[in-house]
Each structure stands twice: as C-alpha cells, then as structure tokens.
SERO-4910 file (N, C-alpha, C, O; in steps of 0.05 Angstrom, whole numbers):
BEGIN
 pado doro    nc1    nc2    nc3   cac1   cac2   cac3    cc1    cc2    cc3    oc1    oc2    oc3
  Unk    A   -565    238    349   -539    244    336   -523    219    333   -517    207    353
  Unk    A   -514    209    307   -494    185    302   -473    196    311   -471    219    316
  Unk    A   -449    173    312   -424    192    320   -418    206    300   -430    206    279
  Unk    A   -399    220    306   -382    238    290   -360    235    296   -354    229    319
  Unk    A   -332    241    269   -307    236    272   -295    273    260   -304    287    242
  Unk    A   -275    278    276   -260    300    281   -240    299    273   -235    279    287
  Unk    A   -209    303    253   -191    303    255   -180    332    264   -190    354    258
  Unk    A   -157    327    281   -142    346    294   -103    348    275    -96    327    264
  Unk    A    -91    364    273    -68    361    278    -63    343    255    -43    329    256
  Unk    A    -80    343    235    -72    333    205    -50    358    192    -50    382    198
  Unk    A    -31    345    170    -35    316    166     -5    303    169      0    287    152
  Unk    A     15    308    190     39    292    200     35    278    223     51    259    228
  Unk    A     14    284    242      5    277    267    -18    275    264    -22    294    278
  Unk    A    -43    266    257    -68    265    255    -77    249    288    -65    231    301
  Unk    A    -97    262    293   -110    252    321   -142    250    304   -151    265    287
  Unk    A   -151    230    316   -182    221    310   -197    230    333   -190    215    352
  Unk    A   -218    252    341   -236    248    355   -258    232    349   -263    239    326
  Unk    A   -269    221    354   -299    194    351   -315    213    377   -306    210    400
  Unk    A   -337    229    373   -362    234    387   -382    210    384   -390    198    364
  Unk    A   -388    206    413   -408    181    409   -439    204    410   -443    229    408
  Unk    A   -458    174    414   -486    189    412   -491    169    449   -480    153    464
  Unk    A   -507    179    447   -513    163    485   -520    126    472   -538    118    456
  Unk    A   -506    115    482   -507     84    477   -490     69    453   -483     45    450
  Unk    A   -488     93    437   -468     81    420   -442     68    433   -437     66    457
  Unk    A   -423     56    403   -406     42    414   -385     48    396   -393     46    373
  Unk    A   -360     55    397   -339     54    377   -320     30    388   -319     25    412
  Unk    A   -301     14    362   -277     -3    367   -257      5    362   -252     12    339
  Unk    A   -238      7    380   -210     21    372   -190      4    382   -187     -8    403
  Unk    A   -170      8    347   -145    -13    348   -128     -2    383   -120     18    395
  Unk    A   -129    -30    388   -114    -33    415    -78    -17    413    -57    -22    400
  Unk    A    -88      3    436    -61     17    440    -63     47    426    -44     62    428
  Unk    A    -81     53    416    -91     67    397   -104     93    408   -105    114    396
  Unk    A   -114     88    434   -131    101    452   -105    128    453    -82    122    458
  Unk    A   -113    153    450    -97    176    464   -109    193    487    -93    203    501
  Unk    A   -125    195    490   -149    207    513   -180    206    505   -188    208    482
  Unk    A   -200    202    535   -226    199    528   -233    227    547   -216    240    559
  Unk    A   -262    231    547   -273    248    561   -286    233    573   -285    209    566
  Unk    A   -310    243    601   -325    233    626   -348    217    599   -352    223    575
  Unk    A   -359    195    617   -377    188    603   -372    165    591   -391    158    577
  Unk    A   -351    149    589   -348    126    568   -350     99    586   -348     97    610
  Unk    A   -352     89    578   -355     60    589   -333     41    570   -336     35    546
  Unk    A   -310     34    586   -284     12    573   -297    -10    574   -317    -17    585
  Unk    A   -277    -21    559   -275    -60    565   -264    -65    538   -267    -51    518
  Unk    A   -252    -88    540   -235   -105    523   -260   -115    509   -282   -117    520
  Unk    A   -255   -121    478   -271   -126    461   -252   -144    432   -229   -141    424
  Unk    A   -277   -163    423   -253   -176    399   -264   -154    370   -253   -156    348
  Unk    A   -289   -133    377   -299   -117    353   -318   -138    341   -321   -162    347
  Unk    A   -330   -122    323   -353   -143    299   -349   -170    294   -325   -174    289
  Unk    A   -359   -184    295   -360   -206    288   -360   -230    304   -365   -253    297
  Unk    A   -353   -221    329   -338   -244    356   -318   -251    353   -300   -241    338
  Unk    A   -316   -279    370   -290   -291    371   -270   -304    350   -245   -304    350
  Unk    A   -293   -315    330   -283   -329    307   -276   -310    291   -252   -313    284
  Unk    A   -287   -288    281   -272   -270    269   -254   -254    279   -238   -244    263
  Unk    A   -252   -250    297   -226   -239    316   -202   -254    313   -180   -244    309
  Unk    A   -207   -283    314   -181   -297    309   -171   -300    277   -149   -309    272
  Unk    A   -189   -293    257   -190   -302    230   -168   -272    225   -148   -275    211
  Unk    A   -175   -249    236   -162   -224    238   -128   -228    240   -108   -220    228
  Unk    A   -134   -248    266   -111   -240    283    -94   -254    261    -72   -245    254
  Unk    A   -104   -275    252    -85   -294    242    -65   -293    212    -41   -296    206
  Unk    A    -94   -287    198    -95   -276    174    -88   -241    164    -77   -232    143
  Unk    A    -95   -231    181   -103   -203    168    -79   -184    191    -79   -159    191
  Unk    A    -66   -196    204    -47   -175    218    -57   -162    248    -42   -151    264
  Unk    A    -81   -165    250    -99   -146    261    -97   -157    296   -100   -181    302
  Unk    A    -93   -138    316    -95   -152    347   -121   -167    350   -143   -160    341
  Unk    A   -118   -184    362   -145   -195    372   -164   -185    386   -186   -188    377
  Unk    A   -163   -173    409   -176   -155    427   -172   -126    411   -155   -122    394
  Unk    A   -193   -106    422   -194    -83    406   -211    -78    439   -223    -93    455
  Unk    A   -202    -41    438   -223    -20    444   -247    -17    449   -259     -2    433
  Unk    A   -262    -29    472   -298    -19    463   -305     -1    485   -306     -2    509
  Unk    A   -313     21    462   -327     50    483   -353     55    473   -362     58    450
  Unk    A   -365     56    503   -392     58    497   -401     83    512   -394     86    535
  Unk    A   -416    101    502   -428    124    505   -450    120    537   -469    104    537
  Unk    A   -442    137    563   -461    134    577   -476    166    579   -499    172    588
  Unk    A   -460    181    569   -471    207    564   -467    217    536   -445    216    525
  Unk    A   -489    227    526   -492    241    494   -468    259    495   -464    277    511
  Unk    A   -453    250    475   -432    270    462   -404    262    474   -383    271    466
  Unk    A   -407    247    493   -376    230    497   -357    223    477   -369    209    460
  Unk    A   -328    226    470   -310    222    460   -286    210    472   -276    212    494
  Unk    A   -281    193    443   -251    187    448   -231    191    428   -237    186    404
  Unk    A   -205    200    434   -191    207    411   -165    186    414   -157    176    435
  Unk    A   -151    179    382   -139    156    376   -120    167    357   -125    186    341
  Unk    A    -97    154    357    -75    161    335    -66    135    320    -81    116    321
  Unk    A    -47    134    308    -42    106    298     -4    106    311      9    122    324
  Unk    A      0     89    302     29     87    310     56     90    300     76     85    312
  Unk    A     53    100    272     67    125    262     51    146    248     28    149    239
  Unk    A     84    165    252     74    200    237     55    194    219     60    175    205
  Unk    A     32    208    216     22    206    194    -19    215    184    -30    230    200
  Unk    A    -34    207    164    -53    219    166    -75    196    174    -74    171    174
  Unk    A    -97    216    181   -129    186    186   -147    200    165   -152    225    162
  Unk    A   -156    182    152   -186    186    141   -200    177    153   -193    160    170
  Unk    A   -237    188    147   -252    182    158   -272    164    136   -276    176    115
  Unk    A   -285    139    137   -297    136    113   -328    123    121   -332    102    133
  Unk    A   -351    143    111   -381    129    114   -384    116     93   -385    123     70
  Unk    A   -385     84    109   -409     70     88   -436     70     94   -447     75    115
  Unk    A   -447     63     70   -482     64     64   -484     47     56   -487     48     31
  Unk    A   -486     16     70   -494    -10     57   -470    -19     43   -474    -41     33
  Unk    A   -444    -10     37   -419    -11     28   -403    -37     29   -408    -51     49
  Unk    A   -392    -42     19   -363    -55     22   -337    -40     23   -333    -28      2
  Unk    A   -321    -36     40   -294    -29     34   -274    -46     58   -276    -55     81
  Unk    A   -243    -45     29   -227    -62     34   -201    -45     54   -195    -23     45
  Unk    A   -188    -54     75   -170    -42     79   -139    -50     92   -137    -60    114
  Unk    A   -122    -46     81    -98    -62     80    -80    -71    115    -76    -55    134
  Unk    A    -74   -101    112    -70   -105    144    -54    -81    153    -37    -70    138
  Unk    A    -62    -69    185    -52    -46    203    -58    -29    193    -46    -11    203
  Unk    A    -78    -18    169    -89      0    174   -109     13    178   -114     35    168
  Unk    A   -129     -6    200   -153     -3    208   -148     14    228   -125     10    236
  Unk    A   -160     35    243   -152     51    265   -181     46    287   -179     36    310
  Unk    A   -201     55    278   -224     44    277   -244     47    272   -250     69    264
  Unk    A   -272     22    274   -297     20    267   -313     25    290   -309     26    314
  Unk    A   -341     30    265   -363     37    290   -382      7    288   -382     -8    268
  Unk    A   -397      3    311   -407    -20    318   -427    -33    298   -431    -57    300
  Unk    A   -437    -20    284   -456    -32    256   -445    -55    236   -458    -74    225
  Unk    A   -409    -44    232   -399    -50    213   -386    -80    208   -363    -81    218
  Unk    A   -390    -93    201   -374   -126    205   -358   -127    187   -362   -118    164
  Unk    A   -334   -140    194   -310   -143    180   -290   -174    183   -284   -187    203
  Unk    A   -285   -177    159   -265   -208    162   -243   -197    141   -237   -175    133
  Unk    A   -236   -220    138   -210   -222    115   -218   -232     84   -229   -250     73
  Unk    A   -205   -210     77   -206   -222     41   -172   -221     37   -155   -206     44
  Unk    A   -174   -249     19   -145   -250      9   -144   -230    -15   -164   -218    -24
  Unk    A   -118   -229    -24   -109   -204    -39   -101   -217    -65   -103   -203    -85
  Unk    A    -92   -240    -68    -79   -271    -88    -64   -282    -78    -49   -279    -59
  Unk    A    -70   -298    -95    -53   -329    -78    -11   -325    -80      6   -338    -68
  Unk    A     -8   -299   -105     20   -305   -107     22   -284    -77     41   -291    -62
  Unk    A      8   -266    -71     21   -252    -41     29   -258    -27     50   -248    -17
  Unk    A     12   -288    -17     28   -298      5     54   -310     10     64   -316     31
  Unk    A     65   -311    -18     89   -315     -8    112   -298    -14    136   -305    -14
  Unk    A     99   -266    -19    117   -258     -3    112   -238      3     87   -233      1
  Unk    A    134   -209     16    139   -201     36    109   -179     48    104   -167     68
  Unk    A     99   -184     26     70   -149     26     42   -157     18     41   -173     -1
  Unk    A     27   -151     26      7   -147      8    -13   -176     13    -23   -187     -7
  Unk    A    -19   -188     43    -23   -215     42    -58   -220     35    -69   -234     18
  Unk    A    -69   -203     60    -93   -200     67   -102   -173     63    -87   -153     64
  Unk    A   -125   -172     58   -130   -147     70   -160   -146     92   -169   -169     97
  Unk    A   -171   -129    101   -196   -136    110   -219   -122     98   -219   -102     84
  Unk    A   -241   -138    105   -267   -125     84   -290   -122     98   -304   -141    104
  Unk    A   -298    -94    104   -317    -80    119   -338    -84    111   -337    -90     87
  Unk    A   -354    -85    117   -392    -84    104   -411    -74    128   -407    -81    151
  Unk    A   -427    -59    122   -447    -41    128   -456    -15    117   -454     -2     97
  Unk    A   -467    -14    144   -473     21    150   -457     40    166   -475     44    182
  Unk    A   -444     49    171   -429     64    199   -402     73    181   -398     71    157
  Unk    A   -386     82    204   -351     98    196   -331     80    207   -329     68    228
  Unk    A   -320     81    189   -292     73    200   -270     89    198   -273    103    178
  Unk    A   -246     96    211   -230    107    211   -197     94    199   -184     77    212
  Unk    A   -187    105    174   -165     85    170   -137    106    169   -140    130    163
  Unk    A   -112     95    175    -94    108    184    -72    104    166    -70     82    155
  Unk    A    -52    124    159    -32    120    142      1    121    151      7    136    170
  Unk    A     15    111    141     48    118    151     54    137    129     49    130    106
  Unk    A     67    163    137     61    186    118     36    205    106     15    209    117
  Unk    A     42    213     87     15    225     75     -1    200     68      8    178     66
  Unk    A    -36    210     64    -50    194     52    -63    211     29    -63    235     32
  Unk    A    -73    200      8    -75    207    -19    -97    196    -26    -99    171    -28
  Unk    A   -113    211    -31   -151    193    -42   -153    195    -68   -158    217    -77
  Unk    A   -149    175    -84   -161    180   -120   -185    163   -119   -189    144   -103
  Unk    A   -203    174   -141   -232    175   -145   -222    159   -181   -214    172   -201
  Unk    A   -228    128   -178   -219    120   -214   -249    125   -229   -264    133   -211
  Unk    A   -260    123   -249   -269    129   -256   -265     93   -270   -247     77   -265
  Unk    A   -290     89   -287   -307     65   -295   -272     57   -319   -266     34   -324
  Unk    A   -261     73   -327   -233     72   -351   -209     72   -339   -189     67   -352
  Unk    A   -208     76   -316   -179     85   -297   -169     62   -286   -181     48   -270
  Unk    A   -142     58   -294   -125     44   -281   -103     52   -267    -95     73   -278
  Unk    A    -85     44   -245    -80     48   -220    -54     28   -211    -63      8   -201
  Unk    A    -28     27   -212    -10     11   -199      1     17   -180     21     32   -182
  Unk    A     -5     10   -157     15     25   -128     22     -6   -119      9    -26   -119
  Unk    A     54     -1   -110     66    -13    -88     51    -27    -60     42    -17    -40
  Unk    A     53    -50    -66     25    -58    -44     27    -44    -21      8    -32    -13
  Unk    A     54    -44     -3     65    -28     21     57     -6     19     57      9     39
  Unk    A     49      2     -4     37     38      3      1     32      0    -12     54     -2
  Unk    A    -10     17     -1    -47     15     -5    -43      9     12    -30     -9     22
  Unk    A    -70     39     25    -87     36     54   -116     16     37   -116     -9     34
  Unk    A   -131     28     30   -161     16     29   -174     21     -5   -164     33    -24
  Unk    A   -186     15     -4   -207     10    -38   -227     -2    -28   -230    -20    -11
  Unk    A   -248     20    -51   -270      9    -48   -279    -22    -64   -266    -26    -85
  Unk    A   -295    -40    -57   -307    -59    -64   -315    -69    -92   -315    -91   -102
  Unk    A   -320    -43   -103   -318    -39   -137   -295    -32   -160   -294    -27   -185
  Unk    A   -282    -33   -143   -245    -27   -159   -235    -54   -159   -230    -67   -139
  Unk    A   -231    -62   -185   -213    -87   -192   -181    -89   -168   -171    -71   -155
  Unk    A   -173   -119   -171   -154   -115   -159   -141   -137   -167   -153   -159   -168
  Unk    A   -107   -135   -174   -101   -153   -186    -64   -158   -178    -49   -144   -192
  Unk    A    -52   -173   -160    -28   -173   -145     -2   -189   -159      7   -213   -159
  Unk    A      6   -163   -168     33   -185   -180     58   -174   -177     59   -153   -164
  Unk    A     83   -186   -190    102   -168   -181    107   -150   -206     92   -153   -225
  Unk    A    126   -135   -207    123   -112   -219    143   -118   -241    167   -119   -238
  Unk    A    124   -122   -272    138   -126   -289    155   -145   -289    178   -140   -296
  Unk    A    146   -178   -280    153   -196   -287    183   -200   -256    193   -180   -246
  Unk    A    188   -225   -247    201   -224   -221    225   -215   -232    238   -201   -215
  Unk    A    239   -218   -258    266   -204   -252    267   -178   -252    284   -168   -237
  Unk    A    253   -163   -264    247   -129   -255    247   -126   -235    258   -104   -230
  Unk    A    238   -140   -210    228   -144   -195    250   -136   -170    251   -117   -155
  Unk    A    270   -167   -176    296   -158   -168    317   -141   -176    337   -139   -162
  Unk    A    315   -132   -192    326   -113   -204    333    -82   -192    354    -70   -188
  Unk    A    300    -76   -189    298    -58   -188    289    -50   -157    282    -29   -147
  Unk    A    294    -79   -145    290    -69   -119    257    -68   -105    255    -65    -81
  Unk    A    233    -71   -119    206    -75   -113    199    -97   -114    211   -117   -121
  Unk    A    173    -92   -104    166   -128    -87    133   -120   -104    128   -104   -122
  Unk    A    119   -137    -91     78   -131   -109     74   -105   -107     78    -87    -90
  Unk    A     65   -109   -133     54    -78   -131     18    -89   -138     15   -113   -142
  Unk    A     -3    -75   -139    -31    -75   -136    -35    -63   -166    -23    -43   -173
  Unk    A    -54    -78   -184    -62    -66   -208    -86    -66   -208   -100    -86   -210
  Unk    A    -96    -41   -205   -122    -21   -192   -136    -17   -218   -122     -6   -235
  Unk    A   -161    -23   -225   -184    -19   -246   -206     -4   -235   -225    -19   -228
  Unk    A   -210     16   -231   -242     32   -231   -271     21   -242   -275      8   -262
  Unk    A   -282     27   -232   -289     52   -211   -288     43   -186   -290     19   -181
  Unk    A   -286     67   -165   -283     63   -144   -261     85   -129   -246     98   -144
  Unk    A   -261     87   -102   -249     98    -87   -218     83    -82   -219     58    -86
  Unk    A   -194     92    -75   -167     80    -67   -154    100    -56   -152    122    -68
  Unk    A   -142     96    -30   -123    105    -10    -92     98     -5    -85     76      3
  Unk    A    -80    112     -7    -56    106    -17    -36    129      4    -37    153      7
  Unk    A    -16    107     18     -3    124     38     33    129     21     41    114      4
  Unk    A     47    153     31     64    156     22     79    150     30     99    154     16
  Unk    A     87    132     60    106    118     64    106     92     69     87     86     84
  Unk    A    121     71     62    110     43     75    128     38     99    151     48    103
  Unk    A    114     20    117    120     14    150    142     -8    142    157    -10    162
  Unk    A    149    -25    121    170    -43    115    192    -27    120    210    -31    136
  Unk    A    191     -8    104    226      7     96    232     24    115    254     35    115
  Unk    A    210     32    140    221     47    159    228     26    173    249     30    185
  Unk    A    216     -2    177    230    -22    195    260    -32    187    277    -38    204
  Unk    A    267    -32    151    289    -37    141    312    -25    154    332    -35    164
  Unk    A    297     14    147    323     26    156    335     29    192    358     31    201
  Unk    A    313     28    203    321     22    233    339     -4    246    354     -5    265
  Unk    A    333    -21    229    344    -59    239    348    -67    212    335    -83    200
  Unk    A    378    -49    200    392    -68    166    389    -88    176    378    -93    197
  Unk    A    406   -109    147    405   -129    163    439   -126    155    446   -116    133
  Unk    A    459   -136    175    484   -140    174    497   -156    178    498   -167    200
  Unk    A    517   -165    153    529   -193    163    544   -201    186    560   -185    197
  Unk    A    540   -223    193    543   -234    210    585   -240    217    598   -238    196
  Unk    A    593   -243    230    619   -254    231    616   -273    242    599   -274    260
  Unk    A    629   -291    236    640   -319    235    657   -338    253    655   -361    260
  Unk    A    678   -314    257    698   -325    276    699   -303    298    714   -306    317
***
C-alpha cells in the first residue's frame, strides 16, 4: 500500500491525514504536524534534495529549511497536518510530473518527489508577490494548502487565466506563465493591485480565495508615525 492522503474538516479547517505504508516516508512543512499515531519514527529533515536545496528553498522560495520526516515503522501509520491559516488542502498525484507551487504553499511531499525553485520573472522580484515559486518532479503526492477557499480549473489547450499572484497556490508544468502588473503600472496603482499571473493552458491551476498579504495588512496597518 503507497500512502494515502485523507482530508478531514474541509473546507474552512482542512486537516491532512498522510497514511504511510511500512518504511515509507512523508515531509511535513515544519510546525505543520497536528497529531501522529503509534508507529512513526521523527527527526528533523531538510526534505528532497539535501542541504543545497534546502537552502536554495529557504532563501529563494520562502520555504523553512528543516521540514518533518516521518517514517512508517508499522503499516498504516499516520500523521495529520494543517497549514497555518483557515482554509483548504489539496491532494495532488504526480506520474513522472512537474508541478509548480507558490512560496508557503507547500504543506507536504512524499519522499520520491524532488523539488527546487523556479523563478516566476525577473519583474517579480521587485516587488511585493509572486517571487519564486517551487517545482516538484516525480512520482508520489504532495499536499498543497490554501488561505481561504481553494478553487481547481482544468484550462484547456485555448484557455486563458489572470489571477492575482497572492491568490496562486500551484499549476501544472504545461500551463504558460507570464508575471506582470495588471494593465500597465499605473492601473496598477490606481486601482490598488500589485502582479497578477497570465495563465495559458493546458494544464491544471489552483487558486486560493484569500491572500496571506492583506490579512497581514489588515492586522499591522501601517500608521503614521508622530513626530514630536
């Protein structure tokens, strides 16, 4: 038996169960852990790739450096994981795949799968969204997590796609991707939006309904300062 992934308590609270198989191994974003059952074997882990990609993560892609590693000492052992706001998890099998998924919203992978950083364009980086994202390859599941609802469209080989970078969880490998700001920068300020993602099919795209920027906005405005 490969593992298997469970959602519970979808979709404002989503909990991930991960069933292992005896020896398997799942990586789970650090802090992420909500309860395991008898049978697991812990330890600190940097996930796929080692050290060098652990730091390429950390650096680039948002991502903790250490991660989660549970390893199955009895068939059918579980661990279950949430993310760190309200909100939903998908579950996603690749088959020899590529998929992309946007920094913090990896929840987690299973041990097959290797992952680094792909940039998103060069205008992202400078600014506030949309820098990195990370790029999965294998065989195995990964689990990816949303702030709010999450929303799966299926484009089709003609379909095009503009979302707010702050709201893209993940896309598949075969979906164009193209980062600019939205309708030229004074629209831009105008209207109050920052990059948005211009999405070409075919391919899979995940898309969350809230972004983690504007709940940080509204908790910590920013307010002027006095002087004297």
């Amino acid at each position: 038996m490969a593992m298997q992934m469970q959602l519970e308590c979808s979709p404002s609270y989503t909990l991930a169960y991960c069933y292992l198989a005896l020896g398997e191994t799942v990586y789970v974003e650090s802090g992420a852990m909500v309860m395991m059952s008898e049978g697991l074997e812990v330890a600190g882990g940097v996930g796929p790739g080692g050290i060098s990609s652990a730091a390429v993560r950390k650096i680039f892609g948002g991502q903790n450096f250490m991660m989660g590693r549970y390893s199955a000492t009895h068939q059918g052992a579980w661990v279950a994981a949430a993310p760190p706001y309200p909100g939903d998890i998908a579950s996603i099998d690749l088959q020899q795949e590529t998929f992309h998924v946007q920094q913090g919203s990896l929840l987690a992978v299973s041990e097959n799968i290797d992952f680094d950083v792909k940039y998103a364009g060069v205008r992202s980086i400078v600014l506030r969204e949309g820098a990195t994202m990370l790029r999965l390859s294998g065989t195995g599941q990964i689990l990816v997590s949303s702030f709010g609802g999450l929303q799966r469209f299926d484009l089709g080989g003609e379909d095009r796609l503009t979302v707010d970078t702050g709201h893209l969880v993940g896309l598949s490998d075969t979906v164009g991707l193209r980062v600019e700001p939205l309708s030229g920068v004074k629209t831009s300020v105008l209207t109050g939006e920052g990059l948005v993602a211009r999405l070409s099919g075919p391919g899979t795209v995940f898309v969350q309904t809230r972004a983690e920027q504007e709940l940080r906005s509204w908790l910590a405005p920013h307010r002027a300062q006095r002087t004297n």
